[in-house]
Kinemage of the C-alpha trace (Angstrom):
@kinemage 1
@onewidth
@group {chain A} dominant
@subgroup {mainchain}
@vectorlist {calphas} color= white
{ca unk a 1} P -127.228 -109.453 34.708
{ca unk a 2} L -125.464 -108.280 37.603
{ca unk a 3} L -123.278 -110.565 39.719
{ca unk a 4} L -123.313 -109.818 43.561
{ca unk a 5} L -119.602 -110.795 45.108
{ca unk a 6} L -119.392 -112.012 48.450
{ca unk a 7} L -116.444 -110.065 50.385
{ca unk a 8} L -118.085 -109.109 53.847
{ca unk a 9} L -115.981 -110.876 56.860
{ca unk a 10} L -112.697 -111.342 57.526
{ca unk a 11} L -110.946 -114.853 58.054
{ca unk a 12} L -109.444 -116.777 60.497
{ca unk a 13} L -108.009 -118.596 58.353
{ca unk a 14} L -105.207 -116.397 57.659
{ca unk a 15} L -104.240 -114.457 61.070
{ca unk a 16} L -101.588 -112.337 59.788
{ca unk a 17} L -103.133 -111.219 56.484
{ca unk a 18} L -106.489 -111.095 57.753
{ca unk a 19} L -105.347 -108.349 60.443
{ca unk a 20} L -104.735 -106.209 57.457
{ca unk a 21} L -107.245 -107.036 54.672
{ca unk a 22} L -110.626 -108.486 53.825
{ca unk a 23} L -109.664 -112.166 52.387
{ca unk a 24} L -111.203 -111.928 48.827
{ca unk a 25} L -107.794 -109.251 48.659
{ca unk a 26} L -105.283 -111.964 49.280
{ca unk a 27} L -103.425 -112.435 46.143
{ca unk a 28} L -103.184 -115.208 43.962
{ca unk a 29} L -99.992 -115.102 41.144
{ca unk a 30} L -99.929 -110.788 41.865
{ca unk a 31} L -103.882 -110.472 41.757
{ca unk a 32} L -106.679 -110.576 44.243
{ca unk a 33} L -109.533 -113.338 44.404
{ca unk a 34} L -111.919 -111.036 43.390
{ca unk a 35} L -110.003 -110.592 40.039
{ca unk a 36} L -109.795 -113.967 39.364
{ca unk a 37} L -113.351 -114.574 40.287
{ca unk a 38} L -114.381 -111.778 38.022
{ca unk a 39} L -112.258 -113.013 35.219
{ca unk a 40} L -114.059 -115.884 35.650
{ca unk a 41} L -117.375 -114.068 34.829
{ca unk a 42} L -116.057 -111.339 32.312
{ca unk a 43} L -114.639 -114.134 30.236
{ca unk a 44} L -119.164 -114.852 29.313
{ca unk a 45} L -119.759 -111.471 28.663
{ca unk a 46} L -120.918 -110.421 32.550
{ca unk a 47} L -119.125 -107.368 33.684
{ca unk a 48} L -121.557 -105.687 36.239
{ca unk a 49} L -120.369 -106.532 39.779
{ca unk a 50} L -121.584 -105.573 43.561
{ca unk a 51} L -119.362 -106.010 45.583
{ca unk a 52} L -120.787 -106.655 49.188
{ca unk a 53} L -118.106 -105.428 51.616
{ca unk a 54} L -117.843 -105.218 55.240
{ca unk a 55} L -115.062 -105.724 57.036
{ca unk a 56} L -112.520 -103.184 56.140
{ca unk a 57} L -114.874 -102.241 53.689
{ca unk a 58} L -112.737 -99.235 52.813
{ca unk a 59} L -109.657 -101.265 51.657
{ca unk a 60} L -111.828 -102.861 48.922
{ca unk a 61} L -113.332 -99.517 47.794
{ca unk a 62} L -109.782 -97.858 47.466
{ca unk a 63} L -108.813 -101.401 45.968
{ca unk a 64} L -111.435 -100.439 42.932
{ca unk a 65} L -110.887 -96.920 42.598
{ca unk a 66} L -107.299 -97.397 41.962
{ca unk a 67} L -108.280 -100.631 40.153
{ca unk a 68} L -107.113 -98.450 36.791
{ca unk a 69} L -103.436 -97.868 38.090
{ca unk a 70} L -103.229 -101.502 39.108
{ca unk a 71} L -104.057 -103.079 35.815
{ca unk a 72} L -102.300 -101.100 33.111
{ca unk a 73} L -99.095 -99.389 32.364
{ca unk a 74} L -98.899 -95.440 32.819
{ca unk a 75} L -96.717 -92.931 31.642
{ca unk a 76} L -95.758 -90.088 33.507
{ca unk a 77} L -94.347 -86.456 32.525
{ca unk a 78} L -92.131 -85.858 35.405
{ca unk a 79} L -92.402 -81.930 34.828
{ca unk a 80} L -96.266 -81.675 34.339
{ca unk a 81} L -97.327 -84.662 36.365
{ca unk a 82} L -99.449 -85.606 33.789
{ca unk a 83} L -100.566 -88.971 33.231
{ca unk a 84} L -101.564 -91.466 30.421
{ca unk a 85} L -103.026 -94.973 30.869
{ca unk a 86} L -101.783 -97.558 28.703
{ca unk a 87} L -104.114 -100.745 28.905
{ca unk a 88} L -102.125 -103.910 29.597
{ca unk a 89} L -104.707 -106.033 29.678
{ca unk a 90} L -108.838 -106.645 29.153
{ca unk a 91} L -111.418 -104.487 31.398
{ca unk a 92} L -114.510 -102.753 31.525
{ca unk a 93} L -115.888 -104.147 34.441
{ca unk a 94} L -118.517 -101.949 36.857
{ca unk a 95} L -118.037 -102.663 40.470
{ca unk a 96} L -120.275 -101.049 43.196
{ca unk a 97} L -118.776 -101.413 46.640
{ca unk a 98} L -121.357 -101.958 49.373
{ca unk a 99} L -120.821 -101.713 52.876
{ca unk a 100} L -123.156 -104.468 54.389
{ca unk a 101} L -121.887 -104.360 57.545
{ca unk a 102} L -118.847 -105.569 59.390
{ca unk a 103} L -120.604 -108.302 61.042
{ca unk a 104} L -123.621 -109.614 59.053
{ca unk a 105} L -123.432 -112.793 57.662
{ca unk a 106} L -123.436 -113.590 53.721
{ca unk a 107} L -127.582 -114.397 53.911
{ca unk a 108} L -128.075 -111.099 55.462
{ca unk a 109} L -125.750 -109.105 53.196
{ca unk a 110} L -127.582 -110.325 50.067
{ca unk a 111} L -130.614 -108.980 52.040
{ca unk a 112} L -129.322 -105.379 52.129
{ca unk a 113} L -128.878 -105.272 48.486
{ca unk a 114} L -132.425 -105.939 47.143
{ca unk a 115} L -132.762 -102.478 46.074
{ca unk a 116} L -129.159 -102.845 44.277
{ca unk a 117} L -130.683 -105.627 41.448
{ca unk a 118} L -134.111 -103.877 40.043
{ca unk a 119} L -135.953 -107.058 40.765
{ca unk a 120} L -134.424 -109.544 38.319
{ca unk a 121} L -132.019 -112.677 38.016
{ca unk a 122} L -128.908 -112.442 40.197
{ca unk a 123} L -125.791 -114.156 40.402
{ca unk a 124} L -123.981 -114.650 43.670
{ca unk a 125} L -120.273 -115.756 44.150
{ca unk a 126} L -118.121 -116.449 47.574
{ca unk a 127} L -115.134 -114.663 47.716
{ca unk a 128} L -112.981 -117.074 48.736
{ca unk a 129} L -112.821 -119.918 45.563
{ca unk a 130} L -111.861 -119.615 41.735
{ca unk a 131} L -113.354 -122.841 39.569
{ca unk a 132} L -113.843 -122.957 35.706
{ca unk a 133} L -117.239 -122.939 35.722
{ca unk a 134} L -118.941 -122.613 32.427
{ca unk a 135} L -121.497 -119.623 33.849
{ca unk a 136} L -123.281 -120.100 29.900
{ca unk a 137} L -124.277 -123.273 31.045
{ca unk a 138} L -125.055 -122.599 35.116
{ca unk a 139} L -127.469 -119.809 33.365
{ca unk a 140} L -129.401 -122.057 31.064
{ca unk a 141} L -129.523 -124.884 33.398
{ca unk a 142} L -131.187 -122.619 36.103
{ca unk a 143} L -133.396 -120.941 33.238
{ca unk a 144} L -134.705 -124.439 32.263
{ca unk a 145} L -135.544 -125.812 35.918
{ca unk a 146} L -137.815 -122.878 36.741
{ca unk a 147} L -137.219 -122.878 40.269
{ca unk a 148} L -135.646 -119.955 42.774
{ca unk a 149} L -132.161 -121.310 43.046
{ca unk a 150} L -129.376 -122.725 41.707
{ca unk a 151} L -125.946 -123.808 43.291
{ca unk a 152} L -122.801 -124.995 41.675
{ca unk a 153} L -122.178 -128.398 43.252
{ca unk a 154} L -118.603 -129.563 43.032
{ca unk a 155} L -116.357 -132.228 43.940
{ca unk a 156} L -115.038 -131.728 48.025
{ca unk a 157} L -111.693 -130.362 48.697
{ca unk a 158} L -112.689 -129.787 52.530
{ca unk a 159} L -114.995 -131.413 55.378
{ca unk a 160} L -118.390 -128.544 55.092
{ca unk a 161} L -120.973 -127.526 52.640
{ca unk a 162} L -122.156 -131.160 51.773
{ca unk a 163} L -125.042 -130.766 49.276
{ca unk a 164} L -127.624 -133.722 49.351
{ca unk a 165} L -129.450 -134.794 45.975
{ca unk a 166} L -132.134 -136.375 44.453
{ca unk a 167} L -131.380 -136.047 40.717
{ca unk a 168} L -130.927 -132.030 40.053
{ca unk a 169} L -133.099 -131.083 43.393
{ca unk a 170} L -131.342 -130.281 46.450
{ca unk a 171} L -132.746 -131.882 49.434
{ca unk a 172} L -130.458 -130.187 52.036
{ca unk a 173} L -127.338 -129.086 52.434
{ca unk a 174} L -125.126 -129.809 55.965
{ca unk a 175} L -121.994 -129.189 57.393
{ca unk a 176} L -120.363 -133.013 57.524
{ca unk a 177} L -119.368 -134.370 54.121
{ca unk a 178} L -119.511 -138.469 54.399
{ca unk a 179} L -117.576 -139.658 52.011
{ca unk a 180} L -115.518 -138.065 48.576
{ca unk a 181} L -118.766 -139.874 46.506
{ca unk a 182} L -120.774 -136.580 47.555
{ca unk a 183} L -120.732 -132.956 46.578
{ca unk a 184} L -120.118 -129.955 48.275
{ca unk a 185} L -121.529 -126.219 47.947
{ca unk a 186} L -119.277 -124.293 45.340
{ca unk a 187} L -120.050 -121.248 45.672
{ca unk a 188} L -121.346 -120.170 42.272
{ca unk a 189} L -125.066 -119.295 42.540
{ca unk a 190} L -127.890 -118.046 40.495
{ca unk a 191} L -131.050 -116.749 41.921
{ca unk a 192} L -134.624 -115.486 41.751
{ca unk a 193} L -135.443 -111.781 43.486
{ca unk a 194} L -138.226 -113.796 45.429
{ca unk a 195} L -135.170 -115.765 47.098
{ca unk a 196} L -134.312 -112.535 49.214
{ca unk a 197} L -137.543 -113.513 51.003
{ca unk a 198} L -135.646 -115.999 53.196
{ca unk a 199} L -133.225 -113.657 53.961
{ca unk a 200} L -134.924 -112.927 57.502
{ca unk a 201} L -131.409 -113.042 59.760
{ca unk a 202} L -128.320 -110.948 59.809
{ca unk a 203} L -126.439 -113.171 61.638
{ca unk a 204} L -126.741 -116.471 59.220
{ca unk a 205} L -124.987 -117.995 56.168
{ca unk a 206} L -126.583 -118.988 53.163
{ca unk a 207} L -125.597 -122.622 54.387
{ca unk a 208} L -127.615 -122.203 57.734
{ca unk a 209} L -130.776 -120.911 56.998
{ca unk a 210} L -132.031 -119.633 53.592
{ca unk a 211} L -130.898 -122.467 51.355
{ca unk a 212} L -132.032 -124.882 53.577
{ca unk a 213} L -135.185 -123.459 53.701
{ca unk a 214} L -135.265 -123.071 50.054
{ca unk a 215} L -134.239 -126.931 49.546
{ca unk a 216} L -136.910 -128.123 51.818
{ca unk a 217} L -139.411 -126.203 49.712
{ca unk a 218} L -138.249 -127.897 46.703
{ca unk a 219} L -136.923 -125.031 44.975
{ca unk a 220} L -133.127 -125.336 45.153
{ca unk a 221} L -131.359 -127.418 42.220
{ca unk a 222} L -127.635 -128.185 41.812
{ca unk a 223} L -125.702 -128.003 38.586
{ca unk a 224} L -123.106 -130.209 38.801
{ca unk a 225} L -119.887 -129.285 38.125
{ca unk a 226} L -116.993 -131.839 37.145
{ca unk a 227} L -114.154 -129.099 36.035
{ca unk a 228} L -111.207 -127.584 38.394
{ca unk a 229} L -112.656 -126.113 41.418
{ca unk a 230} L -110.301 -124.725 44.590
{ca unk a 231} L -111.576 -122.872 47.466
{ca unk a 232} L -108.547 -121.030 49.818
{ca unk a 233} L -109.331 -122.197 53.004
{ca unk a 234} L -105.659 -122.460 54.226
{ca unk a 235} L -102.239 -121.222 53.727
{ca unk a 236} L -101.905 -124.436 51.831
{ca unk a 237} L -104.573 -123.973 49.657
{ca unk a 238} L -102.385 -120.156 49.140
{ca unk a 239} L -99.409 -121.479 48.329
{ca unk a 240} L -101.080 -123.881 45.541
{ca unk a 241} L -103.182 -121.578 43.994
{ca unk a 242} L -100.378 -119.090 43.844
{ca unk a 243} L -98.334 -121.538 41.863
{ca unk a 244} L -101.294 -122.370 39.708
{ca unk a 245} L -101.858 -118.813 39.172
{ca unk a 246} L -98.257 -118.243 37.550
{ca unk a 247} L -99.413 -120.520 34.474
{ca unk a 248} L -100.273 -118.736 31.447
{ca unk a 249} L -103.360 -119.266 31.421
{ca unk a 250} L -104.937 -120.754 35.283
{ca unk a 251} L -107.103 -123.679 35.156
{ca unk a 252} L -110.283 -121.882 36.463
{ca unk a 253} L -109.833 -120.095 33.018
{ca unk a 254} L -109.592 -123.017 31.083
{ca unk a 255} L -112.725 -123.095 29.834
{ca unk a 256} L -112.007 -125.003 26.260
{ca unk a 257} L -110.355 -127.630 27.242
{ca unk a 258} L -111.518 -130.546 28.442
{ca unk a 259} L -112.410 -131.299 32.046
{ca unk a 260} L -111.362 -133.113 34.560
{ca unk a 261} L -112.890 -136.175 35.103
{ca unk a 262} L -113.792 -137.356 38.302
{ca unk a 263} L -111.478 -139.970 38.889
{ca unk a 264} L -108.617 -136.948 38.087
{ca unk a 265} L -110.708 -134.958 40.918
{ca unk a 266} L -110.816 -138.199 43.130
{ca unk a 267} L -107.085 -137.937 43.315
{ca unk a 268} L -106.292 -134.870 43.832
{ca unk a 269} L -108.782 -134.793 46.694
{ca unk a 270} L -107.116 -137.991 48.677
{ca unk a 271} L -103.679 -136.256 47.859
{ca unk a 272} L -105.004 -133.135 49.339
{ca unk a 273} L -106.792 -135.333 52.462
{ca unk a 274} L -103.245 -137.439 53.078
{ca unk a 275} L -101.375 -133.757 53.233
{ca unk a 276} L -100.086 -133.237 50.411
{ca unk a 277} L -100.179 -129.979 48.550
């Protein structure tokens, strides 16, 4: 099953990186998101990634084809030139890089790549948030609800992507989160070819028309999530998930243990809320 990543637009979020690279390239403990985020899907078996790029779309294609220097060891003859790879760590991942356009949104860059996934069962991923996610258990939850769509709801960090239920259906999804008691959009996605369908505008998120839509016609359900979950949505949010990333093994890759519960979640949210880090 392929696995479509997000990585089209830059941010304003970071001014002085952004100027330079897409943000799914910031790094995180010496990586990139996107590596994490992969890890996060290699580590149940999926290793077939598209890669929707746009701005500096070129950056993230030279990013890949040197992705085999980056992540092992080499040896070099001096005299020849010759060199030998020495894996350092797990791979095998194929990435297609897709130029959707510098300035189309994420709805209509899914849009451009319905002849990239042969008609079946996609994932989707934003580029911009690493969460232990058990993707095992996102797949058989959508495969049991029979619907179009599936989102990850999680536990809010930030003020956007509030994600209205009634049970497991989504009823909408809005920009204003109420209260922490709610859940927010997290990015993790599973969908149906026939949810391309909606894709009708360029210039509009997921989160302003298509899964609206798709929640009004009663065929969007959330799985809830209760693990770790961290979007980077700040220099803040940088700095912590860079010192989160120097642990041996990162939360969103601790998928054994047990998670957090919400009241852990609950806390860390008001800490993050009353500016702390």
């Amino acid at each position: 099953m392929k696995t479509i990543l997000l990585a089209g637009r830059a941010s304003s979020r970071f001014a002085d990186e952004a100027a330079q690279i897409p943000e799914p390239l910031i790094e995180i403990g010496g990586r990139s998101m996107l590596a994490h985020i992969m890890d996060i899907y290699s580590h149940f078996g999926h290793e077939e990634f598209i890669v929707a790029a746009g701005f500096k779309s070129l950056l993230i294609k030279q990013y890949f084809a040197s992705y085999n220097l980056i992540a092992n060891d080499i040896t070099v003859s001096t005299g020849t030139g010759e060199m030998t790879l020495k894996p350092s760590s797990p791979g095998g991942w194929s990435v297609s890089v897709v130029d959707t356009g510098r300035d189309v949104e994420s709805s209509g860059c899914l849009a451009k790549l319905k002849d990239w996934i042969d008609g079946e069962t996609f994932m989707v991923a934003y580029g911009n948030c690493v969460g232990n996610v058990d993707i095992d258990a996102l797949l058989a939850f959508h495969r049991n609800h029979g619907k179009l769509a599936t989102v990850t709801a999680v536990r809010p960090h930030t003020q956007s992507g509030f994600v209205e239920m009634e049970g497991d259906r989504v009823k909408n999804l809005s920009d204003a989160v109420p209260s922490f008691g709610t859940w927010i959009n997290g990015g993790f996605f599973v969908f149906e070819p026939a949810v391309l369908d909606y894709m009708i505008d360029d210039a509009q998120s997921l989160d302003q028309g298509p899964l609206p839509q798709i929640a009004q016609d009663g065929e969007l359900m959330a799985f809830r999530h209760r693990g770790f979950w961290h979007p980077i949505e700040s220099q803040r949010d940088h700095l912590a998930l860079d010192r989160l990333a120097s642990a041996d093994q990162p939360p969103w890759l601790q998928f054994d243990s047990s998670p957090q519960t919400e009241t852990v979640v609950k806390a860390e949210w008001r800490r993050s809320h009353n500016g702390a880090v």
